[in-house]
N, C-alpha and C positions, 0 to 999 in steps of 0.2 A: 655614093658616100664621098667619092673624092670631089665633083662639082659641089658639093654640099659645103664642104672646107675651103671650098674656095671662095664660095660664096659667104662665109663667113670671114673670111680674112682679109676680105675687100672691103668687108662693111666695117671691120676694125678698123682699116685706115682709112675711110672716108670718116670716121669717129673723130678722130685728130684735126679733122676739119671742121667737121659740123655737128650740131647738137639740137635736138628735133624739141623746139619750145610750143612747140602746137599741132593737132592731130586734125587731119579734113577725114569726114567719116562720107563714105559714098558708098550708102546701104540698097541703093534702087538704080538700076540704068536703064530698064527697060520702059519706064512710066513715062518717057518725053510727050507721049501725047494725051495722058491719064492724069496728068497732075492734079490739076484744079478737081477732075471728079473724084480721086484717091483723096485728097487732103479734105474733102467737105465728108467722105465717107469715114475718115478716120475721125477727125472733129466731132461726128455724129458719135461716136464710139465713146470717143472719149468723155463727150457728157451722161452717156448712160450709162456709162461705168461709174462715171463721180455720183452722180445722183441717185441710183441705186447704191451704194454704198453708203450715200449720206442717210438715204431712208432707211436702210439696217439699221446704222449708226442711231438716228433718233427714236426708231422703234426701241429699241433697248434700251436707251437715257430715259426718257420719259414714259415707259409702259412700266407700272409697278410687277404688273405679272411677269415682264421678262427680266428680272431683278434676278436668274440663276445663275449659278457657276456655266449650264452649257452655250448663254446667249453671252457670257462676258466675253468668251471663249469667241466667238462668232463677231463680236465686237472686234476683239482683238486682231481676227483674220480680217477684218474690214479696211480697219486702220491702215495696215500691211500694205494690203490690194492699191488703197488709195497712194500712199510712199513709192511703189512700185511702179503706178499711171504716172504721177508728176515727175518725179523722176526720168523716167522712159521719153513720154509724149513729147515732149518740148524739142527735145533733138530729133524726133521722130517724123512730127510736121512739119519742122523747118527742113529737113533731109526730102521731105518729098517734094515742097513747095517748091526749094530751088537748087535740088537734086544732089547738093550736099552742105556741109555743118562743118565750122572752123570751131575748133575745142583746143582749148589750152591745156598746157601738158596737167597742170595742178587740178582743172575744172574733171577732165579727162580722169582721172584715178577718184576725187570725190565719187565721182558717177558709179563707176565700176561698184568700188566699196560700200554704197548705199542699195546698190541693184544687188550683190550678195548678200548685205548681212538680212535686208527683207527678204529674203528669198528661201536664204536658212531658217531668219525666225519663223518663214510659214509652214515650214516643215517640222519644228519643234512643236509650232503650234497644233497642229493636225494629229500629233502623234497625246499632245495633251489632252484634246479632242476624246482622241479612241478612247485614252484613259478613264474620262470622263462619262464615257458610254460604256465602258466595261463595271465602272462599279456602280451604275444606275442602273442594271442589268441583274450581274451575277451578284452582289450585294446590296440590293435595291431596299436591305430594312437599315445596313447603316451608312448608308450612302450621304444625308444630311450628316450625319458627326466624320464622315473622310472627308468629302470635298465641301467645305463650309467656301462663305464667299472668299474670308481670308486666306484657304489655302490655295483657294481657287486664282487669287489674284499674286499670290506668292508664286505660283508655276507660271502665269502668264509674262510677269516681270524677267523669273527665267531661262522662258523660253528665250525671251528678244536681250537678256545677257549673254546667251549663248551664241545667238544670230550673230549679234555686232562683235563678240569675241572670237569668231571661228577664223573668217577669214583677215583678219589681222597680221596675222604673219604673211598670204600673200602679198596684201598689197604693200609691204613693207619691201620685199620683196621684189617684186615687180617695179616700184618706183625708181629701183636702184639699180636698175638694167639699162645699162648704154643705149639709146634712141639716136642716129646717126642720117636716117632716111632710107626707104622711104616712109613716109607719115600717112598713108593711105588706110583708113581703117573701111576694109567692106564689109560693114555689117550696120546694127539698124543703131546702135547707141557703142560708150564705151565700155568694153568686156575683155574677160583676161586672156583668151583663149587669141582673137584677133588681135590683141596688143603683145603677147607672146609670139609671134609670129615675126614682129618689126623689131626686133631685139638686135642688137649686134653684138650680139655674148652668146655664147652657150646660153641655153636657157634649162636644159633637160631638166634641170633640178629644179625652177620652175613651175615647168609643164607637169611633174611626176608631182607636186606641191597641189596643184591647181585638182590634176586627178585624184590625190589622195581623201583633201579634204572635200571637194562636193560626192565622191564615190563612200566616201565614212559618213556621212551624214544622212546619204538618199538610202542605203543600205543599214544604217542605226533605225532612222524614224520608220521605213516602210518595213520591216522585219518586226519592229514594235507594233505596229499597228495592224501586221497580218495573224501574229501570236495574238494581240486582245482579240480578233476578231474571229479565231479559231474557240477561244476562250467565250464568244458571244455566240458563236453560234451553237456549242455545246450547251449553254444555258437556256437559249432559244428550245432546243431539241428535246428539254427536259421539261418543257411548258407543259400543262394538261393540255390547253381548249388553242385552238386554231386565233380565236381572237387576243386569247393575253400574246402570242406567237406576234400576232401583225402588229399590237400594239408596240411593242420592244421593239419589233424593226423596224416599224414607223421614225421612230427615235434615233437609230442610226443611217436612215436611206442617205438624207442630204448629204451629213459625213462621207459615207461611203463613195459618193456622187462625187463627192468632190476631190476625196483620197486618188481615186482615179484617173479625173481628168488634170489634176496636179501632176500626179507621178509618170503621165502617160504625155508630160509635153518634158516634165525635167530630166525622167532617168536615162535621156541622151544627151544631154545638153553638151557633158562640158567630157564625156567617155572617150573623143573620137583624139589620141594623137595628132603630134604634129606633122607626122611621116604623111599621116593620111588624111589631113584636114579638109575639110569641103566648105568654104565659105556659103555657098548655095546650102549644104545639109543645116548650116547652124543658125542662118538666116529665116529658114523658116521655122525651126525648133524654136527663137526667140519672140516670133511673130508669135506662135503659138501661146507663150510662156505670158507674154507682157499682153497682148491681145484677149486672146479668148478666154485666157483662166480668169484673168480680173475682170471679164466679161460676165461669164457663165458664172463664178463664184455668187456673190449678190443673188442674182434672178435664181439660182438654186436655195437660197435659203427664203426668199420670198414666197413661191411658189410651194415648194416643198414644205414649209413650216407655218403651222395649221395654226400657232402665237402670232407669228407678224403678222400672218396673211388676214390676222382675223382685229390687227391691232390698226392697220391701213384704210378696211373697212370702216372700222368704229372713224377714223378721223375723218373719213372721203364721205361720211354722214352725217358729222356732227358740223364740217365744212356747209356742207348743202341745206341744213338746217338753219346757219348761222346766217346765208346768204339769203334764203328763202325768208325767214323774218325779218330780215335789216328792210326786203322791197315790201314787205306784206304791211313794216307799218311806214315806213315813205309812204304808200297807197293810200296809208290811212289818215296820214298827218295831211294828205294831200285834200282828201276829199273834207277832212275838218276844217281846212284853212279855207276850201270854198264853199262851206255851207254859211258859216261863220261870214 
């Protein structure tokens, strides 16, 4: 406790000298001889993250049959995923390309605050989700008059006012903490938890700021989503026939799929103090977070859902149709132009 105060009181008058206008993030040290094959592996990622998401994304624009409240929904977590990748990536591959990323102080807090409030809307959104699967379920005769497109797209709007207003007050916060040096952020992008760390102030209140709100939000949305699904599956139980059973959970698998491996990279993310921080624990929880969920997300509702899966077909044959006639009559125009 007492090297701790000292260590603070040091960084107070090195304050009086200097003012840290830009953060170097050195998120990887061990990859010096991995580079080039990490940065082509992740690139690989990051376009089948975008283009799986883009193909959610137009499955639902242009399939009239995905025109419901549950695909807007799924539109919606698409969008998110996607804000999340561009956001993340860019400092992500230049961090491994050439082992670290100079970020301005102002670039630096953008980041941070777009990487939470997506982060929150996707947990409002997933909790809207369950909603969504509870009254298609256990209200399944007036489920068209509760969730109509219009209240549908009234809950998704806010969700993502809720996202971009939560953490507001940190980053107001956090901007306004003396930065002195050092400016070493180890980890993979800008985040509050590694930039709480380079403070030359007290931060406690802070950090207890930081903990409150992602700890209020991961325990609101997933407490919601365990009650609907407590509530679903008593409805489930009350089915006559084994099939209407598999039908209903048909409906929620993906959801559920995905409630999972969401909660199951977030609900450590941001719990761990400063007393006890582990840049290695949080380094790979974000890997996690920004990697495989905006990964796995997409290929779990493609796969999983029986509408797109069946709406990719119809195009990947109405493609090969289109291509098949265009040379069938070339062939033809070919062989009239030498008969002729």
């Amino acid at each position: 406790m007492i090297l701790k105060e000292l260590r603070l009181k040091h960084r107070k008058k090195m304050y009086h000298n200097q003012s840290v206008s830009e953060f170097i993030i050195v998120g990887f040290t061990n990859i010096r001889h991995f580079r080039h094959l990490t940065f082509t592996f992740l690139l690989l990622l990051f376009v089948i993250i975008i283009v799986s998401n883009i193909v959610v994304l137009f499955a639902v624009v242009f399939d009239f049959r995905l025109h419901k409240p549950m695909y807007y929904f799924i539109f919606a977590l698409s969008v998110a995923e996607i804000g999340i990748v561009i956001t993340v990536y860019p400092t992500l591959l230049t961090l491994v390309l050439k082992g670290n990323v100079y970020i301005s102080f102002n670039c630096c807090f953008i980041q941070m605050y777009i990487f939470h409030s997506l982060v929150i809307t996707e947990n409002f959104l997933l909790s809207a989700m369950a909603y969504d699967r509870y009254i298609a379920i256990c209200k399944a005769l007036q489920y068209h008059t509760i969730m109509t497109l219009k209240s549908c797209k009234r809950l998704i709007i806010l969700c993502c006012i809720l996202g971009f207003i939560t953490p507001l007050s940190l980053l107001i916060m956090v901007s306004r903490l003396p930065f002195c040096g050092p400016n070493t952020i180890q980890h993979l992008f800008c985040d509050s938890t590694p930039l709480l760390t380079l403070a030359c102030a007290d931060n406690y209140i802070n950090v207890m700021l930081d903990l409150m709100i992602s700890s209020c939000t991961i325990t609101l949305t997933s407490f919601s989503i365990f009650v609907t699904y407590i509530n679903i599956l008593g409805s489930l139980l009350k089915m006559k026939t084994s099939k209407e059973r598999k039908k209903a959970f048909s409906t929620c698998a993906s959801h559920l799929i995905m409630a999972f491996i969401f909660y199951g990279s977030i609900a450590f993310m941001y719990i761990e103090l400063q007393t006890n921080y582990s840049s290695e624990y949080d380094l790979a929880i974000a890997i996690h977070h920004s990697v495989l969920t905006p990964l796995l997300s997409p290929l779990i509702y493609i796969f999983r859902n029986r509408e797109i899966l069946n709406f990719l077909k119809r195009s990947f044959y109405s493609k090969r149709t289109f291509i098949r006639n265009i040379s069938i009559s070339s062939v033809f125009d070919r062989k009239t132009s030498n008969g002729s």
